[in-house]
Gaussian input, Z-matrix of N, CA and C with variables (Angstrom, degrees):
# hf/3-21g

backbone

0 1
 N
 C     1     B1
 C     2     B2     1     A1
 N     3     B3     2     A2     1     D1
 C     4     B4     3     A3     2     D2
 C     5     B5     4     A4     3     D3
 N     6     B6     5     A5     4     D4
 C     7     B7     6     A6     5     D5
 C     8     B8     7     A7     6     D6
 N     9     B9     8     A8     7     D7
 C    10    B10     9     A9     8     D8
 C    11    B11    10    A10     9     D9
 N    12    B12    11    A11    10    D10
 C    13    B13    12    A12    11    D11
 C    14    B14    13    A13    12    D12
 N    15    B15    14    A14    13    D13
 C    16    B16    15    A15    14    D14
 C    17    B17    16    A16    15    D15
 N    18    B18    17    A17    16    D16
 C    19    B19    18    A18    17    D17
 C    20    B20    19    A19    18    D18
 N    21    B21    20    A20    19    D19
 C    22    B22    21    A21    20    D20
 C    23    B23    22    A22    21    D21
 N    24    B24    23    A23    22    D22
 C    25    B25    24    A24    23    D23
 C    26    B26    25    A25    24    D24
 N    27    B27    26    A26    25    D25
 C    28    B28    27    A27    26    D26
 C    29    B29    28    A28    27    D27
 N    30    B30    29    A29    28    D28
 C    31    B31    30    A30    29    D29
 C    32    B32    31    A31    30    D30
 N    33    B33    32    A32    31    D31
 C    34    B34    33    A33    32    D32
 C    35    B35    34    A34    33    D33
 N    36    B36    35    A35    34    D34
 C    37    B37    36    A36    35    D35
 C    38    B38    37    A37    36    D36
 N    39    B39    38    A38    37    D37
 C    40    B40    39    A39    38    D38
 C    41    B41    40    A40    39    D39
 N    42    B42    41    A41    40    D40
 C    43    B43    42    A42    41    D41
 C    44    B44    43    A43    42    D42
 N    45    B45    44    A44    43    D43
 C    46    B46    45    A45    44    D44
 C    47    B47    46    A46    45    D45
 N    48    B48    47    A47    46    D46
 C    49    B49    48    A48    47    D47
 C    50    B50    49    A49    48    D48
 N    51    B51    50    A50    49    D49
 C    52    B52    51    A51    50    D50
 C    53    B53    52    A52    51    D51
 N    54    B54    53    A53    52    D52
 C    55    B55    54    A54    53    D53
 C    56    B56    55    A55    54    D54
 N    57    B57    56    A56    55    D55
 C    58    B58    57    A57    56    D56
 C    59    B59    58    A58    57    D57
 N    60    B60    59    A59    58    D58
 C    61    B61    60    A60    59    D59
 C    62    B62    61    A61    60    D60
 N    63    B63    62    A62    61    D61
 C    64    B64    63    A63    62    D62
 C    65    B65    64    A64    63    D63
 N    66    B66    65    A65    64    D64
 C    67    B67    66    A66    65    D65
 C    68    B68    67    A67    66    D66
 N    69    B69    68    A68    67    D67
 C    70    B70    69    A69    68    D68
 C    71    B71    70    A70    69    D69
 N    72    B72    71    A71    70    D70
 C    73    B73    72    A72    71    D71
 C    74    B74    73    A73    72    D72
 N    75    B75    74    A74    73    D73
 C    76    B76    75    A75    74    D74
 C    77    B77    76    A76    75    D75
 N    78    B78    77    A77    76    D76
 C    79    B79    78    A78    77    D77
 C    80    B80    79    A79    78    D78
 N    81    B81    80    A80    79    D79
 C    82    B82    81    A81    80    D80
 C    83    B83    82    A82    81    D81
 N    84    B84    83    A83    82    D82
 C    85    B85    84    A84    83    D83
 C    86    B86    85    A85    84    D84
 N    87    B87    86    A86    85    D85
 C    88    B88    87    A87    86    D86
 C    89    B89    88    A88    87    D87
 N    90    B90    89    A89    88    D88
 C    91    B91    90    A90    89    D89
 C    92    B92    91    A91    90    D90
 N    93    B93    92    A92    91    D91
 C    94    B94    93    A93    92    D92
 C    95    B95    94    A94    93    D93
 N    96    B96    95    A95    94    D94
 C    97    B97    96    A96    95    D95
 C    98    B98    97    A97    96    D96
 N    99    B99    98    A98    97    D97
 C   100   B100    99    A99    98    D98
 C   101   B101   100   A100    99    D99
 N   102   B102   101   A101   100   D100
 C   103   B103   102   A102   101   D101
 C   104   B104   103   A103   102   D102
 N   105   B105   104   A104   103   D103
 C   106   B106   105   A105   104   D104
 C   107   B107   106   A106   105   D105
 N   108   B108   107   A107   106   D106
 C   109   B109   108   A108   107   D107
 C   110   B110   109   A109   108   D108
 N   111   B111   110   A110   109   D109
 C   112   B112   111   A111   110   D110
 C   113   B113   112   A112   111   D111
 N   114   B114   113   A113   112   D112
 C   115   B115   114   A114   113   D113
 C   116   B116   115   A115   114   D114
 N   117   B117   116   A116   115   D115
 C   118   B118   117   A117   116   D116
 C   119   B119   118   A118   117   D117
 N   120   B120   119   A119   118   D118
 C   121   B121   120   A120   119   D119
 C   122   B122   121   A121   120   D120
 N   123   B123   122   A122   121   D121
 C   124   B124   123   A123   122   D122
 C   125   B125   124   A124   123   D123
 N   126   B126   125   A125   124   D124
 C   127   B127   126   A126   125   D125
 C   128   B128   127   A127   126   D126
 N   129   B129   128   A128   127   D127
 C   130   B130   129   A129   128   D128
 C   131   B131   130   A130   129   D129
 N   132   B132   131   A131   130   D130
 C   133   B133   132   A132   131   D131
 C   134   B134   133   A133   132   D132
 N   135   B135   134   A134   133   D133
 C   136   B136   135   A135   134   D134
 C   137   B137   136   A136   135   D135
 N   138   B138   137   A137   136   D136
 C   139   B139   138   A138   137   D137
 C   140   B140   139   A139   138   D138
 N   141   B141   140   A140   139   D139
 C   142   B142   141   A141   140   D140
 C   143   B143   142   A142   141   D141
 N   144   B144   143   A143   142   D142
 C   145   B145   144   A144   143   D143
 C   146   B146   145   A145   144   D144
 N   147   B147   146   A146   145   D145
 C   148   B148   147   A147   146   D146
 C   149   B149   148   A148   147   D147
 N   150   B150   149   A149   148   D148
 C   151   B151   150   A150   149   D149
 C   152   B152   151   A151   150   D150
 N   153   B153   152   A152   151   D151
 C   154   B154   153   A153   152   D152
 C   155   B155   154   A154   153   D153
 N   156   B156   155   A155   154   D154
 C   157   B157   156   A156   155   D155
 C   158   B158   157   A157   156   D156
 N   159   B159   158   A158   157   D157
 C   160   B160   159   A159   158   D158
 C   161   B161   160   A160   159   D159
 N   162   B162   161   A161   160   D160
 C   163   B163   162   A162   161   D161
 C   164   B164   163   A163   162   D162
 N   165   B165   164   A164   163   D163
 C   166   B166   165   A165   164   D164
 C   167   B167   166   A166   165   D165
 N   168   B168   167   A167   166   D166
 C   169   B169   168   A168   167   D167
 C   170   B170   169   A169   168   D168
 N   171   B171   170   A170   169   D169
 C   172   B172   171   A171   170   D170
 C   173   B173   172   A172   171   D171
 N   174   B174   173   A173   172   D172
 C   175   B175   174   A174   173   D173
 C   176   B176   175   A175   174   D174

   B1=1.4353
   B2=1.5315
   B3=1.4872
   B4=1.2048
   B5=1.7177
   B6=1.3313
   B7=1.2261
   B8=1.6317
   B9=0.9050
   B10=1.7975
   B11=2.1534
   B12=1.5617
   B13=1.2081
   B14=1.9159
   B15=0.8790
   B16=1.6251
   B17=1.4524
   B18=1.4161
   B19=1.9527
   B20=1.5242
   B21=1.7445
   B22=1.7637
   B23=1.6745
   B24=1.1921
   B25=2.1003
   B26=1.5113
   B27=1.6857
   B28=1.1466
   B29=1.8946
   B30=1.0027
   B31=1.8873
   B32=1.6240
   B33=1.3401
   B34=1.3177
   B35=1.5836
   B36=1.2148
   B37=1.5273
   B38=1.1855
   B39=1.5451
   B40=1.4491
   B41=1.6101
   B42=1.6428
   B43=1.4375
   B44=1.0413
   B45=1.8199
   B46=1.6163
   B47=1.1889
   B48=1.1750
   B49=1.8155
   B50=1.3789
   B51=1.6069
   B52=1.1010
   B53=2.0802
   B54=1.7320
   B55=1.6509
   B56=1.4028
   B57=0.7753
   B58=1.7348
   B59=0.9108
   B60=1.6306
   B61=1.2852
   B62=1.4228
   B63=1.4652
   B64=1.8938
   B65=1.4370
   B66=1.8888
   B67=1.4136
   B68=1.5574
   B69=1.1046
   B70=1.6921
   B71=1.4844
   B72=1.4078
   B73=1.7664
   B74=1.1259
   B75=1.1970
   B76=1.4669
   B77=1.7994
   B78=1.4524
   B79=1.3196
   B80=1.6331
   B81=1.2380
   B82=1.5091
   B83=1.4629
   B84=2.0241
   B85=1.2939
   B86=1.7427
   B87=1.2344
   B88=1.7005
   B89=1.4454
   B90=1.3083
   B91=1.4381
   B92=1.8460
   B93=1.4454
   B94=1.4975
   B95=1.6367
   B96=0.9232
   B97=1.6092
   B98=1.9168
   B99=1.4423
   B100=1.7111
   B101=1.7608
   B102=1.7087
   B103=1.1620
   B104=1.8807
   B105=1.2892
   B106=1.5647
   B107=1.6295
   B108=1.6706
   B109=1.6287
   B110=1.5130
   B111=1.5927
   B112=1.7527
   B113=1.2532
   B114=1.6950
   B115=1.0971
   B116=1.6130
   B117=1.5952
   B118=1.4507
   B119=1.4274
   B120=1.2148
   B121=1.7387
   B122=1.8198
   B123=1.2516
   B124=1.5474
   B125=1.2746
   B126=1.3290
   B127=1.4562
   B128=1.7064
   B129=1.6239
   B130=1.4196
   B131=1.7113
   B132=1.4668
   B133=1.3759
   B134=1.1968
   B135=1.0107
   B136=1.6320
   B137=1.2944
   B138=1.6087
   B139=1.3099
   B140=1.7279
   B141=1.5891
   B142=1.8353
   B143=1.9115
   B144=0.7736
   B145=1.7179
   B146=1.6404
   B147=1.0618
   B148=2.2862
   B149=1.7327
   B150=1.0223
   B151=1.2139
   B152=1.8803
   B153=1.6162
   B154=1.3380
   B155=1.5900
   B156=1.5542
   B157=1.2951
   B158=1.6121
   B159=1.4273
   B160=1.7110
   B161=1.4379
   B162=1.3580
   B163=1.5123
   B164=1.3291
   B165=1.6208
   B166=1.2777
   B167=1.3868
   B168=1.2281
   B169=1.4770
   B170=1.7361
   B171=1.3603
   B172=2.0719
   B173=1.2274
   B174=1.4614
   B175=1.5047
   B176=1.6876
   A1=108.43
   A2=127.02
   A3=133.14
   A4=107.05
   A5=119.65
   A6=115.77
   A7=131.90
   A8=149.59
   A9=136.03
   A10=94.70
   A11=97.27
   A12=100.12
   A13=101.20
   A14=115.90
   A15=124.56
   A16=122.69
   A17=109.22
   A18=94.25
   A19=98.59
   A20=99.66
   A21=115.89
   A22=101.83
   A23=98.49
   A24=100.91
   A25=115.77
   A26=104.86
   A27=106.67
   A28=101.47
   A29=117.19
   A30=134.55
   A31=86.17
   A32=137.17
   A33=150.42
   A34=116.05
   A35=106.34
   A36=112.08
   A37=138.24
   A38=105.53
   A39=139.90
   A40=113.70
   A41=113.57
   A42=116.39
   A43=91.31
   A44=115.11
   A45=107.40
   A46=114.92
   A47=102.42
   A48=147.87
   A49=92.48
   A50=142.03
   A51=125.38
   A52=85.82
   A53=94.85
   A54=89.19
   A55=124.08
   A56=96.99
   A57=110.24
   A58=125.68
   A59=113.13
   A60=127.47
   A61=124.12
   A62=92.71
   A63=109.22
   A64=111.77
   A65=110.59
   A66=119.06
   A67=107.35
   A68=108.03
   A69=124.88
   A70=109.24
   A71=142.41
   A72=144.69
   A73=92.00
   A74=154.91
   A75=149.17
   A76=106.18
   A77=102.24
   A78=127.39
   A79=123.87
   A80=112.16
   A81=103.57
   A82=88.56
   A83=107.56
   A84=137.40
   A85=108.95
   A86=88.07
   A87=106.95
   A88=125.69
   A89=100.93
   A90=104.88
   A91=118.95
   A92=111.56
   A93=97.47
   A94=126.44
   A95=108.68
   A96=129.10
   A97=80.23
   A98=107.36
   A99=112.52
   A100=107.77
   A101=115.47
   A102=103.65
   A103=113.92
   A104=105.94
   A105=117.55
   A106=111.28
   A107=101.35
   A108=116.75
   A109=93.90
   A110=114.88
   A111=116.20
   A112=124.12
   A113=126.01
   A114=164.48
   A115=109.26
   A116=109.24
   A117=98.13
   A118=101.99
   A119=141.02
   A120=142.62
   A121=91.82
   A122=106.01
   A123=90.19
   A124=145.92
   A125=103.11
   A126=115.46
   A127=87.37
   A128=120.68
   A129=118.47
   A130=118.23
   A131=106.17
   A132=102.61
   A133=127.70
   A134=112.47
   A135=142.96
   A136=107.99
   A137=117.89
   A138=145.31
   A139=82.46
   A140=100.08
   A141=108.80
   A142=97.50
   A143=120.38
   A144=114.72
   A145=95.91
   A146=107.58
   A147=103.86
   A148=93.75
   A149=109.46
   A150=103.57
   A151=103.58
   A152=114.79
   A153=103.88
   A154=99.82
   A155=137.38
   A156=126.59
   A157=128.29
   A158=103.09
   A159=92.25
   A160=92.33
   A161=122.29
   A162=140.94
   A163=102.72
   A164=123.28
   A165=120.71
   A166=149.93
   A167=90.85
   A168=124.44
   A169=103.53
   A170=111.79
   A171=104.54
   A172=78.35
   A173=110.04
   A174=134.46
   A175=86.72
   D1=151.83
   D2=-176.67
   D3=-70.08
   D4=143.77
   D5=154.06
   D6=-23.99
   D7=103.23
   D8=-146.30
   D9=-83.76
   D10=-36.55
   D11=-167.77
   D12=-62.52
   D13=-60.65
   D14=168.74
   D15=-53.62
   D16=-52.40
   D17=173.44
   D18=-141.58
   D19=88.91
   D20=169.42
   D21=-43.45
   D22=-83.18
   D23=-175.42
   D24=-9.39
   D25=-62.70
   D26=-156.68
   D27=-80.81
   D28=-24.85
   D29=-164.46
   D30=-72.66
   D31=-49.54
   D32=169.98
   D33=-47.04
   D34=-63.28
   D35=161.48
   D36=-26.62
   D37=-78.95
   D38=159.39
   D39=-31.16
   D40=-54.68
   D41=178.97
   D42=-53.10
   D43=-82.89
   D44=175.86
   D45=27.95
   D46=-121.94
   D47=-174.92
   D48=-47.50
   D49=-10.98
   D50=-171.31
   D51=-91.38
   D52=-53.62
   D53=-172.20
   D54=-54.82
   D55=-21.06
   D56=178.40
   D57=-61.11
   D58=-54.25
   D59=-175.02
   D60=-85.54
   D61=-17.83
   D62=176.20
   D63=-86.99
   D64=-10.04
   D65=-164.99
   D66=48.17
   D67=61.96
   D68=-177.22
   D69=-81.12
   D70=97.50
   D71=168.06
   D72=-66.64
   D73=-70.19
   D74=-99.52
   D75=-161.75
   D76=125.51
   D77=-173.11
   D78=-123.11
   D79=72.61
   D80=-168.15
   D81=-115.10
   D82=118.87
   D83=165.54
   D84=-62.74
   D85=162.28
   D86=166.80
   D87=-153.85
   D88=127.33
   D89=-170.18
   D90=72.22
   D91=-137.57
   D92=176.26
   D93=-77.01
   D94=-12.09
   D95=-173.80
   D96=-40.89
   D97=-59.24
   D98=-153.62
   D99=-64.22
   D100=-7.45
   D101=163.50
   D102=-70.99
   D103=-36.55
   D104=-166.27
   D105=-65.35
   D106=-46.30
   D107=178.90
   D108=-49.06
   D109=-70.80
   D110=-168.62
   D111=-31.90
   D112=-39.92
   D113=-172.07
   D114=-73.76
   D115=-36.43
   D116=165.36
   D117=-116.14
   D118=31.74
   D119=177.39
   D120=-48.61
   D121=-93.79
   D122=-170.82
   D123=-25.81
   D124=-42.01
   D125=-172.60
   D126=-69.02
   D127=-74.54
   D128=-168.93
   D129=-27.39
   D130=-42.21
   D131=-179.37
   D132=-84.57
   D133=2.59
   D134=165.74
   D135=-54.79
   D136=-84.01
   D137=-130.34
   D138=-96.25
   D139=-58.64
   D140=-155.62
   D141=-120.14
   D142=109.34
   D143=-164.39
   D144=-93.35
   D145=102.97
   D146=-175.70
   D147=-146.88
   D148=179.83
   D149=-160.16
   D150=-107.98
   D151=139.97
   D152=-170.43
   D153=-105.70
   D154=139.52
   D155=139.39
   D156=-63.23
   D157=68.84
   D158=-176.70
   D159=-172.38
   D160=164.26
   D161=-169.71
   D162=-70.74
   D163=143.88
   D164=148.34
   D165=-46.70
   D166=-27.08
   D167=-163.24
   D168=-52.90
   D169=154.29
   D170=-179.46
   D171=-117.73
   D172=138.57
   D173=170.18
   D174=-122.99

């Protein structure tokens, strides 16, 4: 996967198509990763609806 801090779009994507394809429910971050996850909450529950451990909030 791309660096998230360097190319968000594509780091967003990739999960995507990663949760999807892994049929991924459950997302519990670690460390900074959980600023980046928060940052795409909407969109993820959009596209792939699973459950995230991390704030809504867009930083």
């Amino acid at each position: 996967m791309p660096p998230p801090k360097q190319q968000a779009k594509q780091w967003r994507q990739q999960l995507i198509q990663l949760l999807v394809r892994q049929k991924i429910d459950t997302v519990i971050p670690n460390y900074e990763i959980a600023f980046y996850l928060a940052s795409a909450n909407a969109l993820i529950h959009q596209l792939h609806p699973c459950q995230l451990f991390t704030s809504p909030t867009h930083y």
